[in-house]
PANUVO-798046 format. One line per 3 residues: for each residue x, y, z of C-alpha. Coordinates in nm, 2 decimals, padded with zeros to 4 digits. Each point is the difference from the previous one (the first is absolute). Layout:
X:Y:Z | ...
END
This chain:
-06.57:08.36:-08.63 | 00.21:-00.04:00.31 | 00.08:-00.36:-00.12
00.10:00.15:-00.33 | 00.25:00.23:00.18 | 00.12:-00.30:00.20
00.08:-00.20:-00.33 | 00.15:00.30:-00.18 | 00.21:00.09:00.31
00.13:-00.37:00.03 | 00.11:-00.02:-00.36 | 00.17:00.34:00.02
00.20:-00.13:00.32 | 00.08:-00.34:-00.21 | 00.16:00.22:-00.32
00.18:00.24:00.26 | 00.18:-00.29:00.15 | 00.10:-00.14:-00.36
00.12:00.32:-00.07 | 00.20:00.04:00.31 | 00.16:-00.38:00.03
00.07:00.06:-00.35 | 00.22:00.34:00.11 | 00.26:-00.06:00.26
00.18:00.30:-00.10 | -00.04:00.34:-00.19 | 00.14:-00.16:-00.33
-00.29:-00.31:-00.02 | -00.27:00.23:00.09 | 00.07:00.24:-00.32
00.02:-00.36:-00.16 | -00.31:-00.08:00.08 | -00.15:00.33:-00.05
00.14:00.00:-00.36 | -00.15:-00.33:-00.08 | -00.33:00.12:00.12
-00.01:00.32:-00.24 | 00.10:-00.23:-00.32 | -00.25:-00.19:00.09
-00.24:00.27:-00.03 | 00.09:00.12:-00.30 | 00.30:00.29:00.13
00.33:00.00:-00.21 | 00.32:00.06:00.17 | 00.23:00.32:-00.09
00.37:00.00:00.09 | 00.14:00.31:00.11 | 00.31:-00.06:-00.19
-00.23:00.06:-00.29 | -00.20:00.29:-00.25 | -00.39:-00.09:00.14
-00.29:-00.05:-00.22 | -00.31:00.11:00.11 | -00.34:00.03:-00.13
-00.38:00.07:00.13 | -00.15:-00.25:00.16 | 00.34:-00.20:00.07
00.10:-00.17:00.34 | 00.36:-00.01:00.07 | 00.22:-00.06:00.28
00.38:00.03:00.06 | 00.23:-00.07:00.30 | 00.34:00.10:00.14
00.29:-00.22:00.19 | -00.26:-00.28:-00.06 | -00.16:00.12:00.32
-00.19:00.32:-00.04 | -00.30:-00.02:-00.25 | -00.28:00.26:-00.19
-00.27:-00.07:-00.21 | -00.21:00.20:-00.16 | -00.33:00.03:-00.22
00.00:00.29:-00.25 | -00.36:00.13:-00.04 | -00.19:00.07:-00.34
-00.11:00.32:00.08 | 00.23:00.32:00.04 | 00.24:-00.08:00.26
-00.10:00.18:00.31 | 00.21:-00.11:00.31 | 00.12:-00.27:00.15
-00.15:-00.27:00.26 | 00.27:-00.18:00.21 | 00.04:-00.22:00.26
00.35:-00.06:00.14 | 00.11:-00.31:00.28 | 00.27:-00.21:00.06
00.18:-00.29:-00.08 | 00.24:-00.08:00.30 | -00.06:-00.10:00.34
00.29:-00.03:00.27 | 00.18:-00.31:-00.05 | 00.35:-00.12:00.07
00.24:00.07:-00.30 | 00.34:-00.24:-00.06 | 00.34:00.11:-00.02
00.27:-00.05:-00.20 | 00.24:-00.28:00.12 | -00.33:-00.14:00.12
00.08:-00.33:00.19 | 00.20:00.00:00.30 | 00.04:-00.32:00.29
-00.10:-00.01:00.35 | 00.17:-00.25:00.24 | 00.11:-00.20:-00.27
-00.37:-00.12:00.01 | -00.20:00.20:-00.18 | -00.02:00.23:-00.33
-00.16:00.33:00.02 | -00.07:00.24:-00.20 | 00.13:00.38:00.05
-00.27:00.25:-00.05 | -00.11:00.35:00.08 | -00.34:00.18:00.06
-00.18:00.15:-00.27 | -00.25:00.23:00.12 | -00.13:00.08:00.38
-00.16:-00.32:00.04 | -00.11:-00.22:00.30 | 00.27:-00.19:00.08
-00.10:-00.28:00.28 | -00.28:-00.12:-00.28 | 00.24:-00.16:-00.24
00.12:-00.23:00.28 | -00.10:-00.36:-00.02 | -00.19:00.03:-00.34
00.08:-00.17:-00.32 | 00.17:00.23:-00.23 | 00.17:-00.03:-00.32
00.12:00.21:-00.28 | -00.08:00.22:-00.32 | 00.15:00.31:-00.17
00.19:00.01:-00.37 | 00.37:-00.06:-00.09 | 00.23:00.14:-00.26
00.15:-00.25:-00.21 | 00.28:00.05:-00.24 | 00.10:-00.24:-00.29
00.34:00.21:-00.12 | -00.23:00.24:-00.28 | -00.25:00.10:00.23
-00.21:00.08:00.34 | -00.35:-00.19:00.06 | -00.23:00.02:00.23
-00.17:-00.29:00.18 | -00.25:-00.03:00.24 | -00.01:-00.30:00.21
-00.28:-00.11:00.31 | 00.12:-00.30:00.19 | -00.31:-00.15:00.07
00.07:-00.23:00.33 | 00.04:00.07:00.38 | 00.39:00.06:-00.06
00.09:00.20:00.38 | -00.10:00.06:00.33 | 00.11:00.27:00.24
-00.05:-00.19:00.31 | -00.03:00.18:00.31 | 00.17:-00.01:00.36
-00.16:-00.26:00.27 | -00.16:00.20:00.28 | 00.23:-00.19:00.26
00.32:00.15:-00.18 | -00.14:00.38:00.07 | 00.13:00.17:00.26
-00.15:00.31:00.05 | -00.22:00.25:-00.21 | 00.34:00.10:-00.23
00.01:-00.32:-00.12 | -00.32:00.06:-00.20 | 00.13:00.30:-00.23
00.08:-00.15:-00.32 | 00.30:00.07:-00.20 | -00.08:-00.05:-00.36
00.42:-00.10:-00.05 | -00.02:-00.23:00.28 | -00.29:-00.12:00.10
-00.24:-00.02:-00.37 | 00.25:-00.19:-00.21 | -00.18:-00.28:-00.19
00.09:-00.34:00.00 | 00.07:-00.22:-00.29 | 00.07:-00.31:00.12
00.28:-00.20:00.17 | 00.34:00.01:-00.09 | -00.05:-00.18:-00.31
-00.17:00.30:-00.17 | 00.30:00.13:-00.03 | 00.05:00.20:-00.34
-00.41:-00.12:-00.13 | -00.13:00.33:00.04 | 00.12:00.14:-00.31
-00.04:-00.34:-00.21 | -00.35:-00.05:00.11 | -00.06:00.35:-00.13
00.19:-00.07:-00.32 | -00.23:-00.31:-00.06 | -00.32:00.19:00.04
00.12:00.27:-00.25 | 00.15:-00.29:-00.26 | 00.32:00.15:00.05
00.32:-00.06:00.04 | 00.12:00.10:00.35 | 00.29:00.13:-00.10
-00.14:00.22:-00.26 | -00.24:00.21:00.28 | 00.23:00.33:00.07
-00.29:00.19:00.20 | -00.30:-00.04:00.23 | -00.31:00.14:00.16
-00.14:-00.29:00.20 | -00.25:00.04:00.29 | -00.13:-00.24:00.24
-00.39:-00.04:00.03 | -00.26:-00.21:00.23 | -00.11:-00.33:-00.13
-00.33:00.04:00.17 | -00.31:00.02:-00.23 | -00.29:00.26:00.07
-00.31:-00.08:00.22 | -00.32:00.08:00.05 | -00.10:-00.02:00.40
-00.18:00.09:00.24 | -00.39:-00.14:00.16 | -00.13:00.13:-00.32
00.28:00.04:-00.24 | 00.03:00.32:00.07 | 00.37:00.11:00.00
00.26:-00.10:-00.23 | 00.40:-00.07:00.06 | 00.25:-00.05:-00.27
00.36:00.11:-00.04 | 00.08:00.37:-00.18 | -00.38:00.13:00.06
00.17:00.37:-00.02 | 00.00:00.06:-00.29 | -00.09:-00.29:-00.25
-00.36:00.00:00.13 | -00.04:00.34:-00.13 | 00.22:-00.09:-00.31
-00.23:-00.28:-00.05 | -00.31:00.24:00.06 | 00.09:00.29:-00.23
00.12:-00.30:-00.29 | -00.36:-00.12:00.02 | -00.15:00.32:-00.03
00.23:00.13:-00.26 | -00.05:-00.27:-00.25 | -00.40:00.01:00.05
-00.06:00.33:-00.07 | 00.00:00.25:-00.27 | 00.03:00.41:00.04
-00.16:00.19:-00.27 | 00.23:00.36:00.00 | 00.22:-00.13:00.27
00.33:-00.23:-00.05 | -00.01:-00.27:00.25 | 00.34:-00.02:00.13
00.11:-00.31:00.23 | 00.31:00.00:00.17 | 00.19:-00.26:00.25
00.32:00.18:00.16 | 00.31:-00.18:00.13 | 00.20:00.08:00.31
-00.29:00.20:00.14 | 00.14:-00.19:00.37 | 00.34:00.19:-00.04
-00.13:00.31:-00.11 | -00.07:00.03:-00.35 | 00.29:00.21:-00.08
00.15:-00.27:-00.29 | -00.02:-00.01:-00.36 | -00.33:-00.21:00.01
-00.13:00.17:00.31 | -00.26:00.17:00.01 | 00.25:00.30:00.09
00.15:-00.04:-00.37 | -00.12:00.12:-00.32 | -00.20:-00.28:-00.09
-00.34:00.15:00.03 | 00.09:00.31:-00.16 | 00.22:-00.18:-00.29
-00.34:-00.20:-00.07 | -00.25:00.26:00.00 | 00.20:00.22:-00.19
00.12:-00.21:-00.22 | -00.38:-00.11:-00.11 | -00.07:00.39:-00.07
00.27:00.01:-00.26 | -00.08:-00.33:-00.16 | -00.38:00.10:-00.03
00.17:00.33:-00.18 | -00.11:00.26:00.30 | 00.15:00.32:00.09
00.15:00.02:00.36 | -00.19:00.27:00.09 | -00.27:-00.28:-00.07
00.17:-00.19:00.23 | 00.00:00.22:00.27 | -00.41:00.08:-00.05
-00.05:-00.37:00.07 | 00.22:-00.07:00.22 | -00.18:00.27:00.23
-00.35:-00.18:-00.08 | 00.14:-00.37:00.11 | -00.07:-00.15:00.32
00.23:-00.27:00.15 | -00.09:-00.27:00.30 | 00.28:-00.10:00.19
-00.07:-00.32:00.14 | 00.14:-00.20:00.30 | -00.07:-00.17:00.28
-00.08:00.14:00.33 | -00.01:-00.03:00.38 | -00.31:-00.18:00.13
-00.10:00.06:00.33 | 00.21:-00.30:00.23 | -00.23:-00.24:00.17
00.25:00.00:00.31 | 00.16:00.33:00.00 | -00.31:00.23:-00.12
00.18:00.28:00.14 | 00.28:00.06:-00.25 | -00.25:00.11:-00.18
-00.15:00.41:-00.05 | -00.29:00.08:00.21 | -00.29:00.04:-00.29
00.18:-00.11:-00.31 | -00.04:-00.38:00.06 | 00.02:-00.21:-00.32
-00.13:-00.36:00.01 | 00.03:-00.34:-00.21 | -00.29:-00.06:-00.22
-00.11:00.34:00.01 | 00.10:00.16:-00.32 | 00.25:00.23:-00.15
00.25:00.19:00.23 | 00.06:00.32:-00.08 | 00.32:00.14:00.18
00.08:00.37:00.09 | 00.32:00.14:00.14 | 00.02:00.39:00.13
00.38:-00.05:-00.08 | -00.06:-00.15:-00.37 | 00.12:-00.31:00.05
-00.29:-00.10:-00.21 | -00.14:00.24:-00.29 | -00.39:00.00:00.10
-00.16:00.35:00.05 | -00.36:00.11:00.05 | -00.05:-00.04:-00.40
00.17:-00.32:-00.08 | -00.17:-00.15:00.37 | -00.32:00.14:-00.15
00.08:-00.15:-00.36 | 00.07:-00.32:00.16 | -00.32:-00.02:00.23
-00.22:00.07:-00.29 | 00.20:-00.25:-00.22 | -00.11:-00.26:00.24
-00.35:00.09:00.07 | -00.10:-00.01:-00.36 | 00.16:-00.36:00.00
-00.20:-00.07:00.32 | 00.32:-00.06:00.16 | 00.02:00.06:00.38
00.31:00.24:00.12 | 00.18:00.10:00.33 | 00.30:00.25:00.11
00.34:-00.06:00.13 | 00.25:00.25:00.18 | 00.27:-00.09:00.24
00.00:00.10:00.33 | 00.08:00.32:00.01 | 00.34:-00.13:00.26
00.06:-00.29:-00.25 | 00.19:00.08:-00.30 | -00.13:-00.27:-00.27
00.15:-00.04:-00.38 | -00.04:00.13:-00.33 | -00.08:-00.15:-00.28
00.00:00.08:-00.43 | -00.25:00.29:-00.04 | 00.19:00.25:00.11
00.35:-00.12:-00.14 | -00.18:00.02:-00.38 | -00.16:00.30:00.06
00.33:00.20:00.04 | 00.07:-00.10:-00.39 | -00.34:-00.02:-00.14
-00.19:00.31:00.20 | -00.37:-00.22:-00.03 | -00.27:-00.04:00.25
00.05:-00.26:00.21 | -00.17:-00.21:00.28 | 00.20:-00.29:00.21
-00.23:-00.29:00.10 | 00.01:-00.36:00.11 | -00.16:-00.28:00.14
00.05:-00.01:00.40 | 00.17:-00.35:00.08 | 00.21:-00.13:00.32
00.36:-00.07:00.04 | 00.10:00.24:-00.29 | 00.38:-00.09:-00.06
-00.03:-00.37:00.14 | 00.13:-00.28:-00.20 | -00.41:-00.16:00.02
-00.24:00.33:-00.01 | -00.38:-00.01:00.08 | -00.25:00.21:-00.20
-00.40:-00.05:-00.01 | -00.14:-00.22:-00.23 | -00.21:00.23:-00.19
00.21:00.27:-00.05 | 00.13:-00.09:-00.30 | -00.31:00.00:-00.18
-00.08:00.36:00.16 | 00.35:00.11:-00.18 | -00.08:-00.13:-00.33
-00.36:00.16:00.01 | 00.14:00.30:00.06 | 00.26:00.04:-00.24
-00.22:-00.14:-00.27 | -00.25:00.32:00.06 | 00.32:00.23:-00.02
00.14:-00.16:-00.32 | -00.34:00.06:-00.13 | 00.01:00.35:00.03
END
């Protein structure tokens, strides 16, 4: 049995890291999201158009290319909604406009600026390159392109210890210090061609850009018994990847399965695919008047859904065991998180804590408790932005990993499996 868990558990950790070297950036992780739900049968609705919808139909649709939801409409008499929301960005390093600029006559750089509160120091001396979309115009009209330069393409290299002075030397200016480098001087004016002959475009004929950088390095399993993981963008895309793999093997019976993946949930939400937009709301509701339902209807299931909110959080640090609170200790390998907050930062109360515990213990899935020290302020995180435009019951969880924000992250090796587990008995219903 154990050796059974061990082989399930591997493969898991094998499809996570496809999905996430195959989603550098918000844009290719709907991509590849999409592409998993035609495969299994889901048909794509565009917002820009009237939605047809029948029993027993799976569709999904998206919005800005980086926000997704799916959903399953049940047979029976529709009565609620179960939803599972994460995210689809991670901090990264965003480029400019009037990208390239030269250093010393030497070098060509490339003139960026932080997107999200990330860990700055770990992008140094790794392999990066870039992905993101670009807007092309051909004189009748706008199109979108996405493009993922697939080769180790920059390096932010970092300062010699002998050319540090003191202890201000080591705060990092993201303008100064955490400009990539290109290449020499003769990469002068290749950035934007290289990026034209990815998309097939002429370079001339790209008027606008959202371009990130992201690590090169491929996920790993590690540890004297394989025991933890490391890959880039753990937060969120291993609870993307969960909640996918849950979603699309399960069926509800009175309850429409919702899935959704949020953009820009690092910068806070508040954007047009955020999960601070209308999104959520414009789907659900939406759905109730294809399926010809009153709103009133509406409103009665809305108040019998349930939603999980799910991403990553804090393990307990092997070298600094003290940031952590005193009796809420959450550990790698050891199950579902689920995370409180006195101050809502996160939307879990005694009911949806208790919903949540008893989710898992029917799916024999282990669980633990995280609050921040009570002198540490911690983040937030999507339940409780969607709840304050779709008034549902709500629980935030996560699976605990290490270095939460780091361009390489480190979760437990059989978490993953715990997620899907757990979702799937939730999806059931």
């Amino acid at each position: 049995m154990l050796r059974r868990r061990q082989n399930m558990s591997d493969q898991i950790n094998r499809q996570l890291f496809q999905f996430i070297e195959k989603s550098p950036c918000s844009y290719h992780a709907v991509e590849q999201i999409k592409r998993e739900l035609t495969e299994n049968g889901f048909t794509e609705l565009r917002e820009q158009e009237a939605w047809k919808i029948e029993k027993g139909g799976k569709y999904f649709t998206s919005r800005n290319g980086s926000s997704l939801a799916a959903f399953c409409i049940p047979e029976k008499k529709l009565k609620g909604f179960h939803i599972t929301a994460s995210h689809t960005d991670s901090p990264a390093f965003k480029i400019k406009e009037n990208m390239e600029l030269q250093a010393e006559k030497h070098y060509t750089k490339l003139n960026t600026e932080k997107y999200g509160g990330m860990l700055m120091d770990s992008w140094l001396d790794r392999p990066l390159s870039v992905a993101g979309k670009i807007i092309v115009g051909d004189g009748e009209k706008l199109t979108e392109k996405l493009i993922h330069i697939e080769k180790d393409l920059l390096m932010i290299p970092r300062l010699a210890i002998h050319m540090k002075r003191g202890a201000e030397d080591d705060a990092l200016n993201p303008q100064i210090h955490m400009l990539p480098v290109l290449g020499d001087q003769t990469a002068e004016k290749t950035f934007m061609r290289t990026a034209a002959s990815e998309a097939g475009v002429n370079e001339n004929d790209i008027l606008g850009t959202d371009l990130y950088l992201y690590n090169r390095m491929p996920g790993t399993v590690w540890g004297a018994n394989g025991e933890f993981m490391s890959a880039p963008r753990l937060d969120d895309l291993q609870c993307v990847f969960a909640s996918l793999q849950a979603f699309v093997n399960s069926e509800g019976r009175e309850y429409m399965n919702v899935f959704c993946a949020f953009d820009n949930e690092e910068v806070g939400s508040e954007t047009k695919q955020g999960a601070g937009s209308t999104f959520l709301e414009d789907v659900l509701w939406r759905v109730n008047e294809a399926l010809g339902r009153t709103g009133e209807q509406y409103r009665m299931a809305v108040a019998e859904s349930f939603m999980i909110s799910a991403d990553n959080a804090h393990a307990v640090h092997p070298n600094q065991p003290g940031k952590a609170d005193l009796t809420n200790r959450p550990y790698m390998n050891e199950g579902i998180v689920i995370k409180y907050s006195a101050n809502q930062k996160y939307t879990t109360d005694a009911y949806s804590g208790a919903m949540m515990k008893h989710i898992c213990e029917k799916a024999g899935v282990p669980y633990q408790t995280f609050h921040n020290r009570s002198d540490l302020p911690g983040g937030s995180t999507l339940g409780n932005i969607l709840t304050g435009s779709v008034s549902l019951k709500a629980v935030d969880i996560g699976l605990a990993q290490l270095a939460m924000h780091s361009a390489y992250e480190t979760a437990g090796a059989r978490d993953t499996e715990y997620m899907i587990r757990a979702l799937q008995e939730f999806y059931r219903g």
